[in-house]
N, C-alpha and C positions, 0 to 999 in steps of 0.2 A: 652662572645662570643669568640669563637675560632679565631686564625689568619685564617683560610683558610677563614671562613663564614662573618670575620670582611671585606677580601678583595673580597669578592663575593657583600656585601653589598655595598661597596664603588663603586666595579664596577654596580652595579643599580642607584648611582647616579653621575653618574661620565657625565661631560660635554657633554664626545661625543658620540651620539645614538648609533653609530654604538658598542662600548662597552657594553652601556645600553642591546641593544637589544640582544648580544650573551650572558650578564650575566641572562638576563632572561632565554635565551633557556639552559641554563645548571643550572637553577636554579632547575626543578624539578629530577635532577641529583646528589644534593649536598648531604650533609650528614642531613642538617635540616629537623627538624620532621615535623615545619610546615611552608610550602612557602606560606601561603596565606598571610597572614597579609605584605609578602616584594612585593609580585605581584599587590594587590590590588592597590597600589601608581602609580603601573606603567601602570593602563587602562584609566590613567589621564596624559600619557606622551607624549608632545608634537611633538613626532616624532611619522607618524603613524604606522610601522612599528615595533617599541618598542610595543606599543599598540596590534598591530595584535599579535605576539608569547605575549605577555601576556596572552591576552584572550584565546590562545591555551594553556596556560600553565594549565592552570584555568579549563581545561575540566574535568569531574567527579564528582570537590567539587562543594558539593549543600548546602553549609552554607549559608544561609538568606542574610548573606553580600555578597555574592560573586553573588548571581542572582539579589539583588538591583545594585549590580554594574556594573552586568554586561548588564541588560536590556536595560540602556539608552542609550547603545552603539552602539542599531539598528540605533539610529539618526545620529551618529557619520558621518564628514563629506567624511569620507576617504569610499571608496567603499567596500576596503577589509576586513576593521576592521566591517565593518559590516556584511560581509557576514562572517566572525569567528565566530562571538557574536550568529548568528542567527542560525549557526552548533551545537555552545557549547552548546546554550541556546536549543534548540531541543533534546537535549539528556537528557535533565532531565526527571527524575522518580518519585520525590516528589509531591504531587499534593498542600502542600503549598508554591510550589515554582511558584505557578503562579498569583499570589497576586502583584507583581511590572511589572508583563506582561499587567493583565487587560486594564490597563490606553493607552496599547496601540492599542488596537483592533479597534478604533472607530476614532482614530486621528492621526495625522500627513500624510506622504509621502503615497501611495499606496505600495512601496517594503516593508514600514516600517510594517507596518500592515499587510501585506503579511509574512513576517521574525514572527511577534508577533503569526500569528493564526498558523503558522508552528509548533512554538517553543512550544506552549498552546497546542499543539492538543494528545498527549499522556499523558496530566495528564488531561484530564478527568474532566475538571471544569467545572461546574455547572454554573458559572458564566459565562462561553463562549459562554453558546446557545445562549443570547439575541443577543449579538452583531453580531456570525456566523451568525443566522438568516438574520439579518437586511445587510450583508456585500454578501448573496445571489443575491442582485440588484447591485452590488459596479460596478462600470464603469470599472473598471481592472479586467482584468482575474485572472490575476495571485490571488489574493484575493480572489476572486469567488473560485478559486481550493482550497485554503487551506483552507477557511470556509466550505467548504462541506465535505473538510477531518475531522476539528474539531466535525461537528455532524456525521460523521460518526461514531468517538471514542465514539460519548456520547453517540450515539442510542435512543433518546430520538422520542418515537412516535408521537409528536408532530412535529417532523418534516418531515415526509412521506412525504404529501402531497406537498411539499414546493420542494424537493427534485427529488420528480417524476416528477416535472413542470420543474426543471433546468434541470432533465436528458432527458428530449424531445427535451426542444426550448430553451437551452442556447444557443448565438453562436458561441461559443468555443468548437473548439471538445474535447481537452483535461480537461475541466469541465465537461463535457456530460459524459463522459468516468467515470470519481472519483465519480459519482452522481449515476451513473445503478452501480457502486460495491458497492456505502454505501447502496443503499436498500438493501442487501442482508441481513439487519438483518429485516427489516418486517416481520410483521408477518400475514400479510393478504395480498387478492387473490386482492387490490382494487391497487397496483403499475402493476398489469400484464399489462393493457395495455401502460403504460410505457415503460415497459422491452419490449415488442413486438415490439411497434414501436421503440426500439433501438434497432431490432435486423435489423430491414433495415436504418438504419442511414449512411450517407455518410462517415462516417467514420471507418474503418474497425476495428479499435481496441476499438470501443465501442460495435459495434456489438458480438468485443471478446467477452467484458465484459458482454453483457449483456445477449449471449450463457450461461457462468458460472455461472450467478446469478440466474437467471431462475433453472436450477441444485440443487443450495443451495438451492435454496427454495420451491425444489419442487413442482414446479406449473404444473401441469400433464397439465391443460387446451392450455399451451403451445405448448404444445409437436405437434402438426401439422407447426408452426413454426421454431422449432429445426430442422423438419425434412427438410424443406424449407432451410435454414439454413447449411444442409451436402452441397447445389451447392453454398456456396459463392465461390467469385474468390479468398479469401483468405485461404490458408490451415488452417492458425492458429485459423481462426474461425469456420471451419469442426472440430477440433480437441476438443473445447470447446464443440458444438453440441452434438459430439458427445459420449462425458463424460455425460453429462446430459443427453442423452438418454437412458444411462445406469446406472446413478438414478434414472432416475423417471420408470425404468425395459419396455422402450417404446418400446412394438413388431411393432408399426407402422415404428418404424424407421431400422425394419430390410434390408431393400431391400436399402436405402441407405449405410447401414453400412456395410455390405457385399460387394455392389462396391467399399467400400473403403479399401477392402484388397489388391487391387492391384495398389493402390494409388502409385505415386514415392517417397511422404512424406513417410519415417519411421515411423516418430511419430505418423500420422494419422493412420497407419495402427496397430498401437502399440493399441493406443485408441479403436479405432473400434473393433479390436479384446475384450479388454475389457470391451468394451461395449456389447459385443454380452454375453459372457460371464453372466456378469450381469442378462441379460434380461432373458437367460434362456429358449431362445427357440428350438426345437430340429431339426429345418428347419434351425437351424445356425452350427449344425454340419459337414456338407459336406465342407461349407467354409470353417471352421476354419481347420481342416483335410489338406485341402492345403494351409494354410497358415503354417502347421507343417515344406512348404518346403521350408518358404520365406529367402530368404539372409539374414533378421538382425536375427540374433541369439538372441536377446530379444522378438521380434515378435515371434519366435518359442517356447519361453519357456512359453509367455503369451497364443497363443492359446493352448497350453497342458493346463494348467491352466484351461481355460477358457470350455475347455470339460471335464473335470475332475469336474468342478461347475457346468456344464450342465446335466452330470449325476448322481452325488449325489441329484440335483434336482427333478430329474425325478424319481428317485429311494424316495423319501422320499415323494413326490404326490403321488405314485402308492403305497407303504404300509401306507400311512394317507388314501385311496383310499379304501384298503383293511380290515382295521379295521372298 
């Protein structure tokens, strides 16, 4: 061992934390190939703060020792050192690195198990559904959100129905909310009344949400809703509307989409324009025509756009028409 790496090491065990902890923080700075094996010592260092840039140091490496070590440290008693662990441990990408998380999905603290199904929920474990499942009723919200994140990632059809019940009558609005965007991989018409009745939910950013998902998933049966939907008192949920009115190509939803050219939202007039576009009807060309004059220079380039796709339409029905 070199003198520099010999006094870098001395300074990780050196009496006083406050040393300890700035030799950590320039440990992934030093010339050594590998800092894990000097880091690992220090997520067991009695100052929490050592602890905390430890665990920071530790972000990336996904060696089997470094996520056994660093899982237990959702428990840990210090606030911060757990909310590092429960950042680092979330960025993982290995799906065998969720193997020393299991154990926590189902026990201890409510944050802890909140931090565990955070951390599980982009690797995609099989082993998650039971407990996400069962963590659907858990008396904390905060739990309830990151379980329904977890089946979100897995998509497992088994839990629609489970899902479509939390995204109605949880009473959390921000569970209700993660619950109408994980249906969005369904693949049947039986979550629409779900998504409908989340589209009048008291709270406006479920209603976002479940404007958009209705879109993705193409539920045309909707589409009298969406159009209900262009007079929320929220723009940002006219703006969802009405993108999805211009997937699912809904000419019902012309006559609102056309008043919203001269919306004072940009974006909703950005939308609408593109939605018109989309739909493809030639009773939306006079609008868009004046919206050629609107003040945001994005609005202007979309409705060119958007009669430009209007009449390549028209023209390609009229010779399919012809032949």
């Amino acid at each position: 061992m070199d003198t520099g790496l010999h006094t870098l090491a001395e300074r990780l065990a050196h009496a006083d934390a406050t040393v300890r902890r700035l030799a950590v923080i320039d440990l992934p700075y030093s010339d050594e190939d590998d800092i894990v094996p000097l880091l690992l010592p220090r997520l067991a260092d009695s100052d929490a703060l050592v602890r905390t840039e430890a665990v920071r140091a530790l972000e990336g490496f996904e060696q089997p020792e470094v996520v056994q070590a660093l899982a237990p440290l959702l428990l840990d008693a210090d606030a911060e050192v757990r909310k590092a662990a429960g950042e680092v441990l979330a960025e993982l990408k290995e799906a065998a690195s969720a193997e020393p998380l299991l154990p926590l999905l189902l026990e201890g603290p409510a944050e802890v198990r909140a931090l565990a199904f955070r951390a599980i929920r982009a690797l995609r474990s099989p082993q998650a559904f039971g407990p996400a499942m069962h963590a659907l009723r858990d008396p904390d919200a905060a739990v309830r959100r990151e379980a329904v994140g977890v089946l979100g990632y897995l998509k497992d059809p088994a839990a629609i129905g489970d899902l479509a019940e939390v995204a109605a009558n949880d009473p959390d609005i921000e569970v209700r909310r993660i619950a109408v965007g994980a249906l969005g991989y369904a693949s049947t018409v039986s979550v629409l009344p779900a998504l409908t009745r989340a589209l009048a939910d008291s709270g406006w950013m479920v209603r976002d949400e479940a404007a958009q998902t209705i879109g993705k998933l193409r539920l045309s049966l909707a589409i009298p809703d969406l159009v209900h939907a262009m007079q929320d008192d929220y723009w940002q949920v006219r703006v969802k509307a009405a993108r999805s009115l211009g997937l699912l190509k809904a000419e019902a939803g012309l006559p609102s989409l056309v008043a919203s050219l001269t919306h004072t939202i940009s974006n909703l007039r950005k939308e609408a324009v593109i939605a018109l576009g989309e739909i493809g009807d030639t009773r939306a060309i006079a609008p868009l025509e004046s919206a050629l004059a609107d003040p945001d220079p994005d609005v202007r380039k979309l409705a060119r756009l958007a009669l430009t796709a209007i009449g390549l339409a028209q023209k390609a029905r009229h010779e399919g028409a012809s032949s």
